[in-house]
N, C-alpha and C positions, 0 to 999 in steps of 0.2 A: 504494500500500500504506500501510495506517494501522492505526494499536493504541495503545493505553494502557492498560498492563496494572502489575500487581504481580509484580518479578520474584525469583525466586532464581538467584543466581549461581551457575554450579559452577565448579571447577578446569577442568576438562575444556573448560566452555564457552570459559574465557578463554582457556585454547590453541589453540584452535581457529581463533581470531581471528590467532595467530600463522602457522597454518598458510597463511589468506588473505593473509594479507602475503605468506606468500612466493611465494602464487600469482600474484597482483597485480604483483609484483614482475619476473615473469615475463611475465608482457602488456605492462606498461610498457615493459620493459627495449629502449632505444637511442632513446626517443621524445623525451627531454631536455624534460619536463612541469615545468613552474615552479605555486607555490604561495604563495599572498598570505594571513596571518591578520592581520585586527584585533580585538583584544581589548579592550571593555569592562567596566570595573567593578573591584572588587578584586582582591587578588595571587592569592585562592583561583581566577580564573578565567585569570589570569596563568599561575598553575602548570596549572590544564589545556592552555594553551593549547600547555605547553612536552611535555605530554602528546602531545597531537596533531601536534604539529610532528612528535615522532621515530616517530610510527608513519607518517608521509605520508613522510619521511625513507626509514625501510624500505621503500619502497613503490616508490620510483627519483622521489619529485618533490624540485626542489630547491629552494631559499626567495629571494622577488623579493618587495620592498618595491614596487613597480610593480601595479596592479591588471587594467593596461593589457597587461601581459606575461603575467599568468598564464593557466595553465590549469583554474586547482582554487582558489575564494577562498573563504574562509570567516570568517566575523562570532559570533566568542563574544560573545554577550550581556547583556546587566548590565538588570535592571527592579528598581533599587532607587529609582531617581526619574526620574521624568517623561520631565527631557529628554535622558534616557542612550537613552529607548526612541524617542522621537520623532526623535533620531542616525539612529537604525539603519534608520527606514524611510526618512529621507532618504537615507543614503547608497544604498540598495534602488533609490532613485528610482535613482539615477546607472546602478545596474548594470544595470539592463533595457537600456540601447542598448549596452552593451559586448558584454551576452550577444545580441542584435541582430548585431553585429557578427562576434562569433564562434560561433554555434551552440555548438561542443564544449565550450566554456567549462562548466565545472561549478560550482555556487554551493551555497555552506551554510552552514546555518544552528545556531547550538547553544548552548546556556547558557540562563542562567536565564529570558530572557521566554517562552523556546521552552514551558515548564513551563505559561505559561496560557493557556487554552483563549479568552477572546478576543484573543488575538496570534495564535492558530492559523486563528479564523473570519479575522482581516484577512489572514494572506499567501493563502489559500486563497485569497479573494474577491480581492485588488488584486495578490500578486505570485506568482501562478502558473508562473513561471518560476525559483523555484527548486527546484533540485534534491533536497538531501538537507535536512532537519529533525531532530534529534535533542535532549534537554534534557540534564541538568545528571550525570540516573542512569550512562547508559549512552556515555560516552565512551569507554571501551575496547572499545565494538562499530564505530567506525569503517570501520572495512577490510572488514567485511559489509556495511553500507550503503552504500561506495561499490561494490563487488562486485555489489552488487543494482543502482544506478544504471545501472553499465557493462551490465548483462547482458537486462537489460529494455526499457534506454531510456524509463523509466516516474521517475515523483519517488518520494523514499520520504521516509514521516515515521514515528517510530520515538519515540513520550514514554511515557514509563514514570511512575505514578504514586510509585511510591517500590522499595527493595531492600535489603533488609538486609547483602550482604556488601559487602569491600572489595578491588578487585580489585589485586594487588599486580604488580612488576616487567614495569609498562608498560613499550614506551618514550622517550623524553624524548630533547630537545635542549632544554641548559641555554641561556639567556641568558648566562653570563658561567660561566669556567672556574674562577675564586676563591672562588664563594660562592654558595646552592643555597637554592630554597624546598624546605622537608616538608612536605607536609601530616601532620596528627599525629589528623586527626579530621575529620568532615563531618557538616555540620546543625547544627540548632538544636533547642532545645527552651523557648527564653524566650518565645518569642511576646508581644514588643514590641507595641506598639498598633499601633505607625505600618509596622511595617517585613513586608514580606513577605518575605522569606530564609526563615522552615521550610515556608513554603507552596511553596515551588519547589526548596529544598535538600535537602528531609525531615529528621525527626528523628536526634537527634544519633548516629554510628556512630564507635568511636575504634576506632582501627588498634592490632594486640597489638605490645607495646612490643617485641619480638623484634624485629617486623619493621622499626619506625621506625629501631633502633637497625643495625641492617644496611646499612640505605638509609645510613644516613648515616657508617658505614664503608666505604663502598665509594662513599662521597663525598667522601670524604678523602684515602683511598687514591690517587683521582683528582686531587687537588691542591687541592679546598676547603677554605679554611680558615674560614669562615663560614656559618654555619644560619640560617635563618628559619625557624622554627617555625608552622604554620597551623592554625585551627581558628579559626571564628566566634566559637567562645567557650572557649580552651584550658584556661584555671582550671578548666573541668567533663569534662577527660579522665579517663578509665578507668574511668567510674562506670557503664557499660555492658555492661564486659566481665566476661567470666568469673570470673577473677580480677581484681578489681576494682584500682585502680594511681592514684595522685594526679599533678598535675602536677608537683608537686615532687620524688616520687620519679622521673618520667621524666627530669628538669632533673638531678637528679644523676648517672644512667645515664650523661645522653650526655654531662655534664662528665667522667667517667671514657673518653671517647674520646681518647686518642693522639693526636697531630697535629693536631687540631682548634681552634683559637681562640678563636671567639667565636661564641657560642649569643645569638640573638635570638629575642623570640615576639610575635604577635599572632596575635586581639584579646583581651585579657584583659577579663571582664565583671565590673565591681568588689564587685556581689553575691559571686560567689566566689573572693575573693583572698585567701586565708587567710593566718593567721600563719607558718605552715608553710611557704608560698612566698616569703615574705618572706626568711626566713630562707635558705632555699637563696640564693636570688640574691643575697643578702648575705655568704653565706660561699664560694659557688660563683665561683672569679677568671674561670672564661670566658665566665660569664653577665653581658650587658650591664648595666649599670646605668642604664637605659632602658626607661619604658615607656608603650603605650599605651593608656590608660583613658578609652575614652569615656563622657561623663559625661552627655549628652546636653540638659541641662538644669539650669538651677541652685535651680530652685522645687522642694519637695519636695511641693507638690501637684499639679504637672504630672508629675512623677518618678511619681505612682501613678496617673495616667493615663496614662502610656507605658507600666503594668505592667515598669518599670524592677524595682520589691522592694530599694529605697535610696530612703534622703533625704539631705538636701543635707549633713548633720552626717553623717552616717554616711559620705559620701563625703568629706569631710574628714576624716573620721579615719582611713582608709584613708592618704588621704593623709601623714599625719601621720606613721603608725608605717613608711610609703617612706620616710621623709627622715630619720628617728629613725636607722632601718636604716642607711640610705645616701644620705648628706649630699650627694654629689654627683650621687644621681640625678636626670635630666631626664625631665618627664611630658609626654607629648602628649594631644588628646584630638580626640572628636567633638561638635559642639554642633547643634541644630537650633533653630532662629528661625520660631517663627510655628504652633506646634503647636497643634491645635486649643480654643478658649479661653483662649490663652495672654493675659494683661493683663500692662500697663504694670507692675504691681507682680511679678507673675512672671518679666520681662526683664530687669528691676533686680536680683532672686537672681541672675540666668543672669551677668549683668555682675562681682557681688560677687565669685560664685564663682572666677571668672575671675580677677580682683586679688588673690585670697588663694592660690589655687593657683600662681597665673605660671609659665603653661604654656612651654614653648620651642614650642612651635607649635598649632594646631589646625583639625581641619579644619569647616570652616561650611557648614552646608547650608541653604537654605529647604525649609520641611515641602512633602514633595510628596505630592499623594495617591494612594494606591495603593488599587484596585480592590480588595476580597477581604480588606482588613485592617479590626480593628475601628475605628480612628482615621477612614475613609475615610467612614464613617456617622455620626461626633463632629457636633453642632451647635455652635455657635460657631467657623467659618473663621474665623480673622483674614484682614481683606481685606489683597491685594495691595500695596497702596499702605504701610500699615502693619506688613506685614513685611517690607519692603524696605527703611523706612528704619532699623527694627531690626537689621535684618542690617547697614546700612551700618555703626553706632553701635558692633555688636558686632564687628566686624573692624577697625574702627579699636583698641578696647583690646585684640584678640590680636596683632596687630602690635606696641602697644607693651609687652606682657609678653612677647610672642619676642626682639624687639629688645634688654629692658633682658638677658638669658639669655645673647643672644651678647655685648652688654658686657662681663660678667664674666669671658667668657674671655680677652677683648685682654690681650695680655703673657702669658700664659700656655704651656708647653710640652705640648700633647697626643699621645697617638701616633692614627695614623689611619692607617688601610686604603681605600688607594686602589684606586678600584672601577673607574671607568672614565675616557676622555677628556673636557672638557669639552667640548659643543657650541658653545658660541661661541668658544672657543679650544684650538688641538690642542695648543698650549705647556703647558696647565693641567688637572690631572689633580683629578678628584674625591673624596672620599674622604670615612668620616664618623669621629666621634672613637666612643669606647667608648657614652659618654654618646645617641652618634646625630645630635649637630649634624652638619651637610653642612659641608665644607671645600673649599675651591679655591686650589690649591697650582701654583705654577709647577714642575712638575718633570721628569724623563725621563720618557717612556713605558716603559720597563725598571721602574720602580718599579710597574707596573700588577697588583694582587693582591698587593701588599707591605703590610709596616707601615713607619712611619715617624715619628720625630717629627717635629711640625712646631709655629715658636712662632706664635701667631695674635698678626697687626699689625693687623689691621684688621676689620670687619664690616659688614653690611648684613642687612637685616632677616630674609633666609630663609636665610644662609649667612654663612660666614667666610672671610678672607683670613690663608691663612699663608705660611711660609717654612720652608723644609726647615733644618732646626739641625745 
């Protein structure tokens, strides 16, 4: 079974999906079905993933880091470069002898590469063995596509070209009990040169502020004390809806939540970062004083080739009236090396900007080309060899502008909300300060979703060492 359609959502339909849970649940029920997800890409595919966890949850399967134990594995997606998609057919390779192995094994597939039509011609043609396909629209149709799997014995794929509603109170299994992503909106409407997200996300859809602001009472209620705010690009919430709503006015809403601590958001898109916003987060105590503005570039004529709508001055002065505001806010950002055309004199902005902003971290990517974007058809590649050694150059000064950031905190008293255990030691508990440095703290596990002050003694380049005061 295969479609790609344009869909409308009704209320009714998304109930209905509830009804198959509990039918499902009912088939399953004493079969003790284990379930493997791996998630590729951003936090926006993270949080579905926590989506689909709790509807397979409802279902009677329960969750095995193991691929080898499960019954039900499933591969969210990410085709924002190259080799996130070239992963996914590798790891493809592996599961052909496991499902070999065990026939019932069920396999699927979902997220953004699912969205393009030659990712669809290759599993069609090389991996015919799996099961369900579905893209980025219709994740809350889960439990009917596996329903149809069960009842058929046949694969289904299920890609929707785009859908105007937003289906609300999924269910979810959180990651961590203390602290909760939202999504606040889905899609884009920037259409970047290089980047394919509206081509596989659709255009931009914000969730009515009733509803964000619920979710995240009754996220509280449950013992969160921490938001992540999501949207591709939040600064352009509620310019969709009905009553139209800024992101600033939402930022104040949910500072008027009770119990609540600290509000975080990405990704903010520095074209629209208004004064306005400024302003809340400056006057608003639960909103972080942290943020992420990817910048993508420091040349302002490569900035109107990525159809970014800024230049390099104008992203400085963004910058400017951040710090004006709030002195001890810390910026992170996105940079790409080796965009098409990009000259030696263009890398040097990218570098400057870099030394004048001094970023606490950033993340670096080589340009990868994506099929179906205008960049993809740019003439002048920079060759391989020459954005390689760029990228080396430009990670070398993001390391020493993250580095000199955690310097200035040594001797310093911060409070920090310990998030979770550290992997290399169960003695030292992770946590980040307001600002969003990472911290590693020798402490109890009892402190785990707590604040705490702690003085920082020491540092290294991605992180800080403190001590509980």
């Amino acid at each position: 079974m295969s479609k790609r359609q344009v869909v409308h959502v009704t209320s009714e339909e998304a109930l209905r999906q509830t009804t198959i849970i509990h039918k499902l649940a009912e088939r399953q029920a004493g079969k003790h079905l284990k379930y493997c997800i791996s998630t590729f890409g951003c936090q926006m595919n993270s949080r579905d993933s926590e989506k689909i966890e709790g509807m397979l949850e409802q279902i009677g399967y329960t969750k095995t880091e193991i691929e080898k134990e499960a019954d039900f594995i499933l591969y969210n997606t990410c085709c924002v470069r190259e080799n996130a998609e070239l992963k996914i057919y590798g790891r493809l390779g592996a599961l052909k002898g496991i499902k070999r192995k065990n026939p019932n094994l069920i396999i699927a597939l979902c997220g953004c590469m699912m969205q393009q039509d030659i990712v669809l011609d290759t599993l069609k043609k090389k991996y015919n063995f799996v099961d369900i396909i579905f893209g980025t629209y219709n994740i809350y149709k889960l439990p009917e596509l596996l329903q149809t799997r069960l009842e058929t014995n046949k694969s289904v794929i299920d890609i929707w070209d785009s859908y105007q509603d937003i289906v609300e109170d999924l269910p979810n299994a959180r990651k961590y009990d203390h602290k909760a992503c939202v999504n606040i909106m889905y899609g884009c409407n920037n259409f970047c040169t290089y980047c394919i997200v509206p081509y596989v996300r659709g255009r931009e859809r914000s969730r009515e502020m009733s509803d964000i602001l619920h979710e995240i009472q009754g996220l509280v209620a449950d013992g969160v004390k921490e938001v992540m705010l999501l949207g591709q690009n939040v600064n352009s919430y509620g310019k969709n809806l009905e009553t139209p709503v800024s992101f600033a006015e939402l930022l104040k809403a949910i500072g008027d939540i009770e119990g609540l601590k600290r509000i975080r958001f990405m990704t903010s898109h520095p074209k629209d970062l208004s004064d306005e916003l400024i302003e809340v987060m400056a006057s608003c105590e639960k909103v972080c004083k942290s943020i992420h503005l990817p910048v993508q570039a420091g040349s302002s004529r490569l900035l109107a080739k990525m159809n970014r709508h800024y230049t390099k001055e104008s992203y400085l002065e963004v910058v400017r009236k951040l710090r004006q505001a709030m002195p001890d806010i810390e910026i992170t950002t996105d940079l790409i090396v080796g965009f098409p055309g990009e000259t030696e004199e263009d890398f040097l902005d990218t570098l400057d900007l870099v030394e004048k902003v001094g970023y606490a971290s950033a993340f670096t990517f080589i340009y990868s080309k994506r099929t179906g974007t205008p960049a993809a058809t740019m003439e002048e590649q920079v060759p391989e060899e020459v954005t390689k050694e760029r990228f080396n150059r430009l990670l070398k000064v993001t390391n020493q502008t993250g580095l000199k950031v955690m310097e200035r905190q040594v001797g310093k008293t911060l409070e920090v909300f310990f998030e979770e255990v550290s992997k290399q030691d169960e003695t030292v508990l992770s946590g980040r300060t307001e600002s969003g440095l990472l911290v590693n703290t020798k402490a109890s596990k009892t402190l785990l979703g707590e604040f705490a002050q702690v003085k920082i003694i020491g540092t290294k380049t991605h992180y800080l060492i403190g001590e509980l005061v």
